[in-house]
C-alpha positions in Angstrom: 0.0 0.0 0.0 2.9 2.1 0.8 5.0 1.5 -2.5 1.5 2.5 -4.3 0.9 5.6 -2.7 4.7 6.6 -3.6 4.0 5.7 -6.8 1.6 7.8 -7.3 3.1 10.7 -5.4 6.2 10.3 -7.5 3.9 10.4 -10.8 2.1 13.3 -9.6 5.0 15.3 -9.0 6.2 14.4 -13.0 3.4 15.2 -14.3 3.9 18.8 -12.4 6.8 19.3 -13.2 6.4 18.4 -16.7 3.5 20.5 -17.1 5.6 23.6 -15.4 8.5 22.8 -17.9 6.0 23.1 -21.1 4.6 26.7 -19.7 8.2 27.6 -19.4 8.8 26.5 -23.1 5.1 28.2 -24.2 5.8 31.1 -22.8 9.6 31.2 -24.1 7.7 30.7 -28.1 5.2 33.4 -27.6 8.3 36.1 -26.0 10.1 35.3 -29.3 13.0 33.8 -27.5 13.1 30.3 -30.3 16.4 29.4 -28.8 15.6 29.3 -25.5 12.3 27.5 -26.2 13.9 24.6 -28.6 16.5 24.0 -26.0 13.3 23.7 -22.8 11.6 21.4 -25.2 14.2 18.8 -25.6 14.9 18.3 -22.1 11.3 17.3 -22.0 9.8 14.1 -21.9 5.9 14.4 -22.8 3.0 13.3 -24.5 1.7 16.9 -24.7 0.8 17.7 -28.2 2.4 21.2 -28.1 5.8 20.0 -27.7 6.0 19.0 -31.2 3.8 22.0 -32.9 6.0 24.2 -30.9 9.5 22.2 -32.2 7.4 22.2 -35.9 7.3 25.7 -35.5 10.7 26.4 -34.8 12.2 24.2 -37.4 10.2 26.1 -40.0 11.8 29.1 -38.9 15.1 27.2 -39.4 14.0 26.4 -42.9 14.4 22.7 -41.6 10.6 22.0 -43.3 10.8 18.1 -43.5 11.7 18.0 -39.5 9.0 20.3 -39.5 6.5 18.2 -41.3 7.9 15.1 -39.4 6.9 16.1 -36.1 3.2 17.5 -36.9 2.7 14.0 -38.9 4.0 12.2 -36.1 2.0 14.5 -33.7 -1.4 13.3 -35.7 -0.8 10.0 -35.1 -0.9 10.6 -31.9 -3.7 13.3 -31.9 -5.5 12.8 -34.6 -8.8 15.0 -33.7 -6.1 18.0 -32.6 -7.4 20.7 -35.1 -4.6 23.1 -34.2 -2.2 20.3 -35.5 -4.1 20.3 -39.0 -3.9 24.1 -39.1 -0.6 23.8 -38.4 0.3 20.9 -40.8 -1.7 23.4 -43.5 1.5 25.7 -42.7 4.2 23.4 -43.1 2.9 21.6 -46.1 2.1 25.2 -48.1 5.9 26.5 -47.3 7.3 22.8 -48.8 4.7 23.5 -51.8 6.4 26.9 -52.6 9.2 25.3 -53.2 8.0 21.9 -54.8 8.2 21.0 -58.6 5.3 21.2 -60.9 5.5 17.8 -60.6 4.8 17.1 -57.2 3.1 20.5 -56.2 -0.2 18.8 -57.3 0.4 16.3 -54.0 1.7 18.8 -51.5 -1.7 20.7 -52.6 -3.8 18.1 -52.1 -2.7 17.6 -48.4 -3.0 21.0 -47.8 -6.4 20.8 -48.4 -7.2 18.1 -46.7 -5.9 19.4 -43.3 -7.7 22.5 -44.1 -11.5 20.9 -44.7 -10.2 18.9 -41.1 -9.2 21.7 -39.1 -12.7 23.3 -40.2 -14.8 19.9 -39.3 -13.1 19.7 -35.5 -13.3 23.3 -34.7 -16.1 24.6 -36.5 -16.6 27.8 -34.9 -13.0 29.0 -35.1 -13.4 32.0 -37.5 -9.3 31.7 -37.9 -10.0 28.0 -39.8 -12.7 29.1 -41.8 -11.6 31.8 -43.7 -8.2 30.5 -44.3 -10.2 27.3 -46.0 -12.0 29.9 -47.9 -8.9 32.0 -48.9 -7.8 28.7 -50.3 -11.1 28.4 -51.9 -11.0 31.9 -54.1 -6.7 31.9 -54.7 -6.5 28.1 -56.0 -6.6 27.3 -59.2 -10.0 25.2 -60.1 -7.4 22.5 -61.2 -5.8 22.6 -57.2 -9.1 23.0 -56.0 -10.2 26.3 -55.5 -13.6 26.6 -55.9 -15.7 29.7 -55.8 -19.1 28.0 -54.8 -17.5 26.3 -51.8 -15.6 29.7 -50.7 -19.8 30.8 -51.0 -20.8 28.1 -49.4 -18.3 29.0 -46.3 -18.6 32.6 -46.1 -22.5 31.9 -45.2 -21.4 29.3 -42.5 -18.7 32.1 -41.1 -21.8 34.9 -41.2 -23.8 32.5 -38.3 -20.7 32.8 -35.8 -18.2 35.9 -36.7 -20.1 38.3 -39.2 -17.1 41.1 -39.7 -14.8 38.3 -40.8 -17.7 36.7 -43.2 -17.8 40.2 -44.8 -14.0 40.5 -45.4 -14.3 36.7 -47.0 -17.3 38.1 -49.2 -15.0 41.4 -50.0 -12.3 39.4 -50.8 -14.6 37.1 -53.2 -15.9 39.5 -54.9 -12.5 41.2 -55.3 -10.9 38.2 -56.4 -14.0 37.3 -58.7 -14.0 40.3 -60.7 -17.5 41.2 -59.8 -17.5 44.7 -60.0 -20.7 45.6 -59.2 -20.5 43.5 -55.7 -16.7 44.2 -54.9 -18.3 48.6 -55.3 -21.0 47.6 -53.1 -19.3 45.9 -49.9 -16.7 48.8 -50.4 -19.3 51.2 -49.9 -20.8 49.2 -46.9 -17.2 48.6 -45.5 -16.4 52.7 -45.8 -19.5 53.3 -44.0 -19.8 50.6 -41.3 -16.3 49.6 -40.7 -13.9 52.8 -41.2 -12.6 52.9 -38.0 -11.3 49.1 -38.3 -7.8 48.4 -39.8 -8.8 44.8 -41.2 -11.3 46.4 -43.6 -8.5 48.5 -45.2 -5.8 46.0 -44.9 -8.3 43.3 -46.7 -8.8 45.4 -49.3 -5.4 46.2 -49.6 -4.7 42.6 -50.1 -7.1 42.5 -52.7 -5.7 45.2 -55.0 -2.3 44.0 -54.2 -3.2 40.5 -56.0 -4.7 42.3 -58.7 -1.7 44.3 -59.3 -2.9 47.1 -58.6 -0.2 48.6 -56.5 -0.3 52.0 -56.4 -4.6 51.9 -55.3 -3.3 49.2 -52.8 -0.9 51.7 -50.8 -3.8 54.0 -50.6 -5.5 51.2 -48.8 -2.7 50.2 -46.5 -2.1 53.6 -45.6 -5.5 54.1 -44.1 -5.0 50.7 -42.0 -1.5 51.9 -40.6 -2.6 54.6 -39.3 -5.9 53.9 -37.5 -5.7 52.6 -33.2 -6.2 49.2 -32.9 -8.3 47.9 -29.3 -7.6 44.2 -29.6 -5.1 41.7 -31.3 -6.6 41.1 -34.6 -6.4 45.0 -35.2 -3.2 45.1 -34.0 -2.2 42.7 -36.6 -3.7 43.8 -39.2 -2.3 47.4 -38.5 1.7 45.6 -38.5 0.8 43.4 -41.3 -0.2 46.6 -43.2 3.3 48.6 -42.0 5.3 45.7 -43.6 3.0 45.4 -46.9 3.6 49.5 -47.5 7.7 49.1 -47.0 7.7 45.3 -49.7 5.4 47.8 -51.7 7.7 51.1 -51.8 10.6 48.4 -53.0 8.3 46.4 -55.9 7.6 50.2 -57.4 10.9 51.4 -56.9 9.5 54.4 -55.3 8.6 56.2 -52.2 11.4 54.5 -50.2 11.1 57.4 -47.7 7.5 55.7 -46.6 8.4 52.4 -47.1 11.7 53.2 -44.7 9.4 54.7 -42.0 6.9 51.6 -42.2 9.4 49.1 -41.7 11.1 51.1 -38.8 8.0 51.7 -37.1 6.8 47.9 -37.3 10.5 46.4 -36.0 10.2 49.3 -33.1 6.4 48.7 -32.1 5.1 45.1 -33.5 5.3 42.6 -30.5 6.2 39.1 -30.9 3.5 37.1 -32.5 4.8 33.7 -34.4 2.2 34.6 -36.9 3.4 38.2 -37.5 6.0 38.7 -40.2 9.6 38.0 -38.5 11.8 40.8 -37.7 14.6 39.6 -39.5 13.2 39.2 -42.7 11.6 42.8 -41.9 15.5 44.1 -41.6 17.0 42.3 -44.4 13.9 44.1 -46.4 14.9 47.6 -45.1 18.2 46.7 -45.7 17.1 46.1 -49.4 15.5 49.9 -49.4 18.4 50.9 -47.9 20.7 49.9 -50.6 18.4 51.1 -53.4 18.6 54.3 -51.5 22.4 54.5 -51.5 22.4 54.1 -47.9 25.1 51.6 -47.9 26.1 52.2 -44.3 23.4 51.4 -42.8 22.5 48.8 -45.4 25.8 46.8 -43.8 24.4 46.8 -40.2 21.1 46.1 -41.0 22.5 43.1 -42.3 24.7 42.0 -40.1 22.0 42.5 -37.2 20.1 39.4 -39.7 23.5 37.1 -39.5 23.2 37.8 -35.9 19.4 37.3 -35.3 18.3 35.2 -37.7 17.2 31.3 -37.7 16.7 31.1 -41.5 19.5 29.6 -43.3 18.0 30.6 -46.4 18.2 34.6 -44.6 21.5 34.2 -43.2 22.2 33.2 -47.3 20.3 36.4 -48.6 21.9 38.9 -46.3 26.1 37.1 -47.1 25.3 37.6 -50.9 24.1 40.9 -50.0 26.9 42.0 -47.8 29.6 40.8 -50.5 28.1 42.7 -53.0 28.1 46.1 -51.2 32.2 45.0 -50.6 32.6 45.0 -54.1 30.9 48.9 -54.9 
């Protein structure tokens, strides 16, 4: 009876201490400190699902994708009605289909969708799931499986439980659908109803952006810079819309001024979120204006604060081939 009830005492106390050592790791990920986190997780022994979405995570920020995509498989095998590990195997698998062949894109496609149309049926109220399913929906090509009656089909399912991200689906349709007459309409009811919120103007940003239509698209993402944001989502849209202006002033090849001051003002003010853009690849972009500008100073320590910072091999790559070039002007 003893031995049993120091058993159980002992198990207790593992479980506690394992459960402390994954909030030290969590909260590690969401301060931004990657190193720190990797190194907590791999002194731990657990079943709990996180530790490998959290290591998944950090490889793909390593450019390590098939580690990546080997511990969210192996996580669903152990979890396999974990919709956050769908959504997240949706992330890995689209980052190795960037880079696939057109020979096996078609696969890596496929897979993405699956775990998409999953994620959806386990957590059918998160507004997050739905409307990246129905991004996929309007941006794939019929022949990957986009489809615009499904996206349809979706955005009325999205209106039953989160109505302001419904509309910026139906915007985003309509945009991406070429139908004028709708895309002018939900413009004028977004302008009306929804002025004061940066995910209207950073949506339809988007929108013209994909359309190539640049120059209406900084008019857009100006107006969601600059509004105040009173919760997370705004917040991000608001940073999202900073970096978009400065990747925007470099695709024209003009107002680097602006596009200087949005990317300064996101690496001083954005906080840490994993799904934010990362601050390195937001430096070796300034870096980029920088050089354009003829600001070659400051172009070098920009990029030698990315060799320093940096996880991405393919970053740490970008900003060497860089840095040898300037050494040669």
């Amino acid at each position: 009876m003893k031995n049993a009830s120091l058993t159980a005492l002992a198990l207790l106390i593992c479980s506690t201490t394992a459960s402390a050592s994954m909030e030290r790791s969590l909260a590690a990920f969401e301060k931004g400190d990657l190193r720190l986190a990797h190194t907590l997780l791999n002194q731990q022994h657990t079943t709990d699902y996180q530790k490998p979405l959290l290591l998944a995570r950090i490889a793909l920020k390593k450019d390590q994708d098939e580690a990546a995509l080997q511990h969210i498989e192996n996580a669903l095998a152990q979890h396999p009605n974990n919709p956050e590990l769908y959504f997240a195997h949706v992330e890995v698998v689209a980052k190795i289909a960037e880079q696939a062949s057109i020979f096996s894109v078609s696969g890596y496609i496929k897979k993405l969708k699956a775990s998409f149309i999953k994620a959806v049926e386990l957590a059918p109220d998160n507004a997050e799931y739905r409307t990246a399913l129905i991004k996929f929906y309007i941006n794939a090509p019929a022949l990957f499986g986009g489809d615009k009656q499904a996206a349809l089909a979706h955005i009325k399912e999205l209106e039953k439980t989160a109505p302001f991200e419904a509309f910026l689906t139906r915007l985003h349709l309509a945009g991406m659908s070429d139908e004028k007459e709708e895309f002018a309409r939900l413009i004028a009811i977004g302008q009306q109803s929804f002025a004061t919120d940066p995910r209207f103007f950073f949506t339809l940003g988007q929108v013209y952006r994909e359309r190539d239509q640049n120059e209406q698209a900084l008019i857009e993402l100006r107006k969601a810079a600059t509004l105040k944001t009173i919760h997370r989502q705004q917040e991000k849209a608001r940073y999202q819309a900073l970096v978009l202006i400065g990747l925007l002033s470099k695709e024209l090849g003009k107002y680097h001024s602006e596009g200087e001051a949005a990317l300064r003002k996101y690496l001083e003010e954005a906080p840490y979120y994993y799904d934010l853009p990362d601050k390195s690849q937001v430096k070796f972009r300034l870096a980029e204006l920088a050089i354009d500008s003829s600001k070659t100073p400051m172009a070098k320590q920009l990029l030698n604060e990315v060799l320093t910072e940096t996880l991405s091999n393919q970053l740490q790559k970008k900003a060497r081939s860089a840095l040898r070039k300037l050494a040669r002007t």
